[in-house]
C-alpha positions in Angstrom: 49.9 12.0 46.0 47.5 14.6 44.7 50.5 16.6 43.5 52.0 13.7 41.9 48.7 13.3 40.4 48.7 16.3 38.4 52.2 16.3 37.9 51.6 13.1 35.8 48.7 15.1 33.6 51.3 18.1 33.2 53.9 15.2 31.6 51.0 13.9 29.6 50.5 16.9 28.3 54.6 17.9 28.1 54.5 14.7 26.4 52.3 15.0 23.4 53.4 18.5 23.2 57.1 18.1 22.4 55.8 15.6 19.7 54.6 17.3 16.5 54.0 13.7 14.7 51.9 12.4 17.6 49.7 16.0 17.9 49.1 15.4 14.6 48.6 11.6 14.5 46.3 12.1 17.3 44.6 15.1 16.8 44.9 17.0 12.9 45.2 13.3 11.4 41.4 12.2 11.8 39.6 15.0 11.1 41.4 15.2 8.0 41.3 12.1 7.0 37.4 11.6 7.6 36.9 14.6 5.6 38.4 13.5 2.8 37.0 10.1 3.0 33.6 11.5 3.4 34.3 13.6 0.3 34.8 10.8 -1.9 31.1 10.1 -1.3 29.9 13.3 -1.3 27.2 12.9 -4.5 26.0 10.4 -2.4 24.5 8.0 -5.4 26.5 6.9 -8.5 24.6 9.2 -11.2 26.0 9.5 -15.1 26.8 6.4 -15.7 28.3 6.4 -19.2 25.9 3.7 -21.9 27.2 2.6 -25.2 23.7 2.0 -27.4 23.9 -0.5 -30.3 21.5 0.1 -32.8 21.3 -3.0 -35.4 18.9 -0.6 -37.4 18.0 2.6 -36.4 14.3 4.1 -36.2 12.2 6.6 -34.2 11.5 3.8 -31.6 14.9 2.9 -30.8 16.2 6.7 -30.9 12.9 7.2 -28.1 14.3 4.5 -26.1 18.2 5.9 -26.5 16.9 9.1 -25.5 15.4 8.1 -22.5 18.3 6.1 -20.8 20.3 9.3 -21.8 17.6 11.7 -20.1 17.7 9.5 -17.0 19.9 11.3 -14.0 22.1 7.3 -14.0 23.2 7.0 -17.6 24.7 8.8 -20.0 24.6 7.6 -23.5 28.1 8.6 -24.6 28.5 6.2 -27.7 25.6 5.3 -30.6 27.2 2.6 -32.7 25.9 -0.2 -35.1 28.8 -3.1 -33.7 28.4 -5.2 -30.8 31.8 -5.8 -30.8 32.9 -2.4 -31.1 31.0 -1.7 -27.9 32.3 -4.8 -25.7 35.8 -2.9 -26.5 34.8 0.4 -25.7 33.3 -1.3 -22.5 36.8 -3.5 -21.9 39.0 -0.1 -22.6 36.9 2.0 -19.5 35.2 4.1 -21.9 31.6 3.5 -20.9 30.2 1.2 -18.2 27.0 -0.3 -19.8 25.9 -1.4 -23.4 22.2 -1.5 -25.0 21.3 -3.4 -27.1 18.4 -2.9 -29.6 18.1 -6.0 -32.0 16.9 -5.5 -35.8 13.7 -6.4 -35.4 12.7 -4.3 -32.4 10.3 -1.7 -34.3 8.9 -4.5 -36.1 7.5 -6.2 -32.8 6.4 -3.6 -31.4 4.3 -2.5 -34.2 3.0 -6.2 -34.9 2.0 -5.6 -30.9 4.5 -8.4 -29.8 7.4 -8.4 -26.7 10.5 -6.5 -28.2 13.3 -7.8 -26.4 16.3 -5.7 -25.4 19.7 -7.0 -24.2 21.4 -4.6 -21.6 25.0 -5.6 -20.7 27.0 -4.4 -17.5 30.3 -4.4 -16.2 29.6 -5.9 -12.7 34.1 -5.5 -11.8 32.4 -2.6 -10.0 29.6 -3.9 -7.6 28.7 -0.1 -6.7 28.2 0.8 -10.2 26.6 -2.8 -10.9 24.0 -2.9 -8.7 23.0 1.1 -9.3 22.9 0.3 -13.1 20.7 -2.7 -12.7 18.0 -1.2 -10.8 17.9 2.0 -12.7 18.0 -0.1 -16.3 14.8 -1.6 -15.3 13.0 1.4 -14.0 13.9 3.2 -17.4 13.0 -0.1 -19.5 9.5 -0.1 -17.2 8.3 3.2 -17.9 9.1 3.3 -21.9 7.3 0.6 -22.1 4.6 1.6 -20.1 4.4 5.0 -22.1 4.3 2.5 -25.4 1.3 0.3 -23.9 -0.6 3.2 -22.7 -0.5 5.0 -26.1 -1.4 1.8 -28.2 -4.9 1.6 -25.7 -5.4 5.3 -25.9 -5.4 4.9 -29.8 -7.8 1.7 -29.3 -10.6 3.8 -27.7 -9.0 3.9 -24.0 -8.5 6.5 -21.7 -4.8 7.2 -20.5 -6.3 6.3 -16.3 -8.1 3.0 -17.9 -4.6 2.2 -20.0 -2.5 2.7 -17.3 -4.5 0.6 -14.9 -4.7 -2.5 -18.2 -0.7 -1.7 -18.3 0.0 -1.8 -14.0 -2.9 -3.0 -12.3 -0.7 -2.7 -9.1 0.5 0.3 -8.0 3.7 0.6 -5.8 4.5 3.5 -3.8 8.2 3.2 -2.7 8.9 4.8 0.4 12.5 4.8 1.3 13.0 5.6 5.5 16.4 7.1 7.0 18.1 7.0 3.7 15.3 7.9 0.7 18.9 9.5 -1.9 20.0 5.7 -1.0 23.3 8.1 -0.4 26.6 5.9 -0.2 27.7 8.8 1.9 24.9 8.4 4.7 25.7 4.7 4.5 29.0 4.8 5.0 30.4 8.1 5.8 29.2 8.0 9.5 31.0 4.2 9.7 34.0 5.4 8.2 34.2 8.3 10.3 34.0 5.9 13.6 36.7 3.6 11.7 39.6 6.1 11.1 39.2 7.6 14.6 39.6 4.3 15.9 42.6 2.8 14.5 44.4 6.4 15.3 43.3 6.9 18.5 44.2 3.3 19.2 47.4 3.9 17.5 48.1 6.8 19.7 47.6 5.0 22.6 49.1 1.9 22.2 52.4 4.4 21.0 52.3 6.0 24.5 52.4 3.3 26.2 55.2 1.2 24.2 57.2 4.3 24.4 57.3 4.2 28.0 59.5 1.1 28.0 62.3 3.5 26.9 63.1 6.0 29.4 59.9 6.2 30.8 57.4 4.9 33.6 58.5 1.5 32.5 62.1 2.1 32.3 62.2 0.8 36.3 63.7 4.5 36.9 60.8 5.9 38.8 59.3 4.4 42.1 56.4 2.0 41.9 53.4 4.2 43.4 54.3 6.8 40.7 54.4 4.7 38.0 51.3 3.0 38.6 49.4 7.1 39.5 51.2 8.1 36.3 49.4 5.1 34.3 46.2 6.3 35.7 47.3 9.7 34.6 47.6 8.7 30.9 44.8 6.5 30.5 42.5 9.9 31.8 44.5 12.5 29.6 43.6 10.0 26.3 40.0 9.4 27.8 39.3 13.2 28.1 41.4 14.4 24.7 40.0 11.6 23.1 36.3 11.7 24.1 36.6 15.6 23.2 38.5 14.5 19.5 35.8 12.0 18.7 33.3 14.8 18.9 34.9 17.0 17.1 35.5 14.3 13.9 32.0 13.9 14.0 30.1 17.2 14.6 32.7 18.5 11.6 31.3 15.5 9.3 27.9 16.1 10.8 27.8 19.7 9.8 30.2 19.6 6.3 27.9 16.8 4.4 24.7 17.5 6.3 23.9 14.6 8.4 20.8 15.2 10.6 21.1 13.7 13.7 17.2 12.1 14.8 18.4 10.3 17.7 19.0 12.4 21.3 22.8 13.7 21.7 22.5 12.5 25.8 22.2 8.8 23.4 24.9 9.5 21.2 27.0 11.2 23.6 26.9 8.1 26.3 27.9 5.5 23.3 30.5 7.2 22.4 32.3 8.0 25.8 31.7 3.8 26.3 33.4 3.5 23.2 36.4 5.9 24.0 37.0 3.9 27.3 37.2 0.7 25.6 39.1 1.6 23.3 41.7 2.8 26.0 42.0 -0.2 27.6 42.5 -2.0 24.7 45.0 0.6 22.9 47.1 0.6 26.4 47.1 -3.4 26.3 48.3 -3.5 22.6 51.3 -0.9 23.8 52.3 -3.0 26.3 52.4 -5.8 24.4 54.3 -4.6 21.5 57.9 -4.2 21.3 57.6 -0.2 21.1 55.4 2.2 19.0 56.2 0.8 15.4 55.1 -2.5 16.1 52.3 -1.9 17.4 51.1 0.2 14.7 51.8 -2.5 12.0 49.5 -5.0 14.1 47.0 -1.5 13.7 47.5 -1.6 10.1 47.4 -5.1 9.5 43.6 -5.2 11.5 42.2 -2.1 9.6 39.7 -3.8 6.9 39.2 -7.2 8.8 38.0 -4.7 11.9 35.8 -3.1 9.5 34.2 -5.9 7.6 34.2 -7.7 10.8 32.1 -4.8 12.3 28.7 -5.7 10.1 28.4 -2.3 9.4 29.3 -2.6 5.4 28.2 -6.3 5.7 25.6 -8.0 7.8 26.4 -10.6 10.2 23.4 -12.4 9.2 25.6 -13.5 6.1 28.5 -14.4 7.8 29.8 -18.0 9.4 29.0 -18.1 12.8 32.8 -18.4 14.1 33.0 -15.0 12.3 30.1 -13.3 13.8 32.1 -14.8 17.4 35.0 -13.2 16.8 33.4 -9.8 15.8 31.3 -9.6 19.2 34.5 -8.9 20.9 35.4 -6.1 18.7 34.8 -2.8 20.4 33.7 -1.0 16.3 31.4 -3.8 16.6 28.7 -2.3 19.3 29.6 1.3 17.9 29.9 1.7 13.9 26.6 0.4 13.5 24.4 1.9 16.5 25.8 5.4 16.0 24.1 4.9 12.2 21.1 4.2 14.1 21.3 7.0 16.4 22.1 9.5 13.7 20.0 8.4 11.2 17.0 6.3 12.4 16.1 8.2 15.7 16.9 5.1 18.2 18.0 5.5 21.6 18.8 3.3 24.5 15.1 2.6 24.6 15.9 -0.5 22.4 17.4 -3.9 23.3 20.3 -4.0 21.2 21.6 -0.6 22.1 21.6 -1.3 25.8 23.5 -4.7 24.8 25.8 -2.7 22.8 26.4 -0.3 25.8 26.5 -2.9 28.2 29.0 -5.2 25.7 31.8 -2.0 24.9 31.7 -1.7 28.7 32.3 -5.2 30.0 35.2 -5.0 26.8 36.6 -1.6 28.3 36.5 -3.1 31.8 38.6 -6.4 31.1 40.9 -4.3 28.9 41.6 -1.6 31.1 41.8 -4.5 34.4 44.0 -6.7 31.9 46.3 -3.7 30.6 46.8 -2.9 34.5 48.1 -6.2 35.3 50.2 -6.3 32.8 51.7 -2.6 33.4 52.3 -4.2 36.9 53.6 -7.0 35.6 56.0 -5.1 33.3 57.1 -2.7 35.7 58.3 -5.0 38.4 60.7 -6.2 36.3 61.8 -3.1 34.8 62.0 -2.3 38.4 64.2 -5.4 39.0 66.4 -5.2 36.1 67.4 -1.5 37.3 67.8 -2.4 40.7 70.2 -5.1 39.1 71.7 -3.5 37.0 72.7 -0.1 39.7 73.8 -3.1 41.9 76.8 -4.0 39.1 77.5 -0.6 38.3 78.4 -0.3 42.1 80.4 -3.9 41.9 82.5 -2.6 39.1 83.0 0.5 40.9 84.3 -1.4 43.8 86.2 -3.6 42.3 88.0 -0.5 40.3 
């Protein structure tokens, strides 16, 4: 038994080897794809994003104000024009993001010492860019007028400490924790990275095992005890290469876009070898339950962004229907995606609650996956095992009978 035991790794390995699409499917295929994907977020914050100003009548106050949205680091001012409705085309043909609008009267107020108002228009299609441009609108808006209120009390007999406290007589001090860039890349990247690993190692999986039902351990052509050692075989050769893979995709990540890790590895380490093992039980059932490899990897494809959404890393389940939030505990990316973020970037170990329910959740899903899958192997290979037996029993008939 302990011979056929490591004769089953060696045909694991024999296996994968003789297949240059699955080596790299399973092995070449994530690293490079969470790379790249990674990459795309590499400046981390959406900077120089390109204004349109509209200046109804030009001065030295509204060229000050111009001049500071260009100076900021988020907006460029690319365009200066006198037509609103130039501008809303520019804006509809992709040529700038934003418009400002300073109305005709907007020197006049301030000099009389009323509120100038200013109309600031943004294309939203794009909730990234949105949501960065509104926030960083009203920080540059804040401070030039600010610098204009300070200056009027300073001429008036102030000084600039005693106009700035008439101006803001509260003071924030914004300390952003974990993530003070407010990076897309930190947000994401470490998700992402836990995402494409998953639906190819899954898809790797689930292929080995629905290409067994060819000529394989499920083709009813080896005896029973084999079979079933050669299952366990497979599930530890994917366990170990994968464990080792998922590592690898990360410490690359980890080490190209400067991640820190604050959390302890032993943490880290422990979560994700929970993870692995789940998803090997549930990436041998989905191969057993598919009709061969292709299938199964369209049900893979078909899952990718509900999995991911699903996961309440990109969107919190506080915000989602209950039946939703349900469905997504039984989702291994569920109890990973998000606590590895924590890990990584806020320090937290398995001191905390919700990691130990996360630990304890991907291995109760790992242990009725893997218990599941082996009935159904089982299942599956008694009647390969019939059919052959059936089937040598005609051969034989016909052979007779000739």
């Amino acid at each position: 038994m302990i011979l056929t035991f490591f004769k089953g790794l060696l045909r694991e390995l024999w296996l994968l080897v003789k297949d240059p699409r699955g080596i790299f499917m399973f092995l070449v295929a994530p690293l490079l794809m969470n790379i790249v994907v990674c990459g795309a977020f590499q400046n981390g914050i959406v900077n120089h994003i390109p204004l349109a100003a509209v200046e109804m009548s030009s001065s030295a106050k509204t060229r000050e104000l111009i001049r500071a949205f260009d100076e900021s680091d988020r907006f460029d001012v690319t365009l200066v024009l006198q037509d609103l409705d130039e501008a809303k085309q520019k804006m509809e043909e992709g040529e700038v993001y934003g418009i400002i609008v300073i109305p005709a009267d907007y020197t006049r107020s301030l000099q009389l010492g009323q509120q100038a108002e200013v109309l600031v228009g943004i294309n939203s299609a794009n909730n990234l860019v949105g949501n960065s441009a509104v926030v960083s609108v009203m920080q540059v808006v804040k401070t030039v007028s600010s610098q204009i209120a300070v200056k009027s009390y300073v001429a008036s007999g102030s000084s600039v400490a005693e106009g700035t406290a008439k101006v803001m007589p509260i003071s924030t001090v914004l300390r952003p924790w974990f993530n003070p860039q407010f990076s897309y890349l930190m947000y994401l990247g470490l998700g992402l990275t836990g995402l494409v690993y998953h639906q190819l190692f899954l898809s790797a999986v689930a292929g080995s095992f629905a290409d067994e039902k060819k000529e394989g351990i499920l083709s009813g052509k080896f005896r029973k005890r084999d079979a079933i050692l050669y299952y366990f075989d497979k599930m530890l050769f994917y366990g170990i290469a994968g464990f080792f893979n998922l590592l690898l995709n990360y410490a690359v990540i980890m080490k190209i876009y400067s991640f820190p890790m604050r959390g302890a590895r032993a943490d880290f380490l422990l979560l994700s070898a929970c993870f692995v093992f789940c998803l090997l039980g549930f990436g041998a059932l989905l191969g057993l339950l598919c009709k061969n490899s292709l299938h199964a990897m369209q049900w893979l494809m078909a899952l990718t962004y509900p999995f991911f959404v699903l996961a309440g890393f990109s969107w919190p389940h506080t915000e989602m229907p209950d039946f939703l939030v349900r469905i997504a505990n039984y989702l291994p990316v569920t109890h990973y995606l998000g606590p590895v973020r924590s890990i990584i970037l806020m320090g937290i170990g398995f001191e905390r609650t919700s990691l130990q329910q996360n630990r304890a959740m991907l291995l109760t899903l790992g242990i009725g996956a893997f218990v599941f899958s082996l009935a159904v192997f089982v299942w599956q290979l008694c009647r390969a095992e019939k059919k052959q037996k059936a089937a040598e029993k005609n051969t034989q008939t016909e052979g007779v009978q000739a």
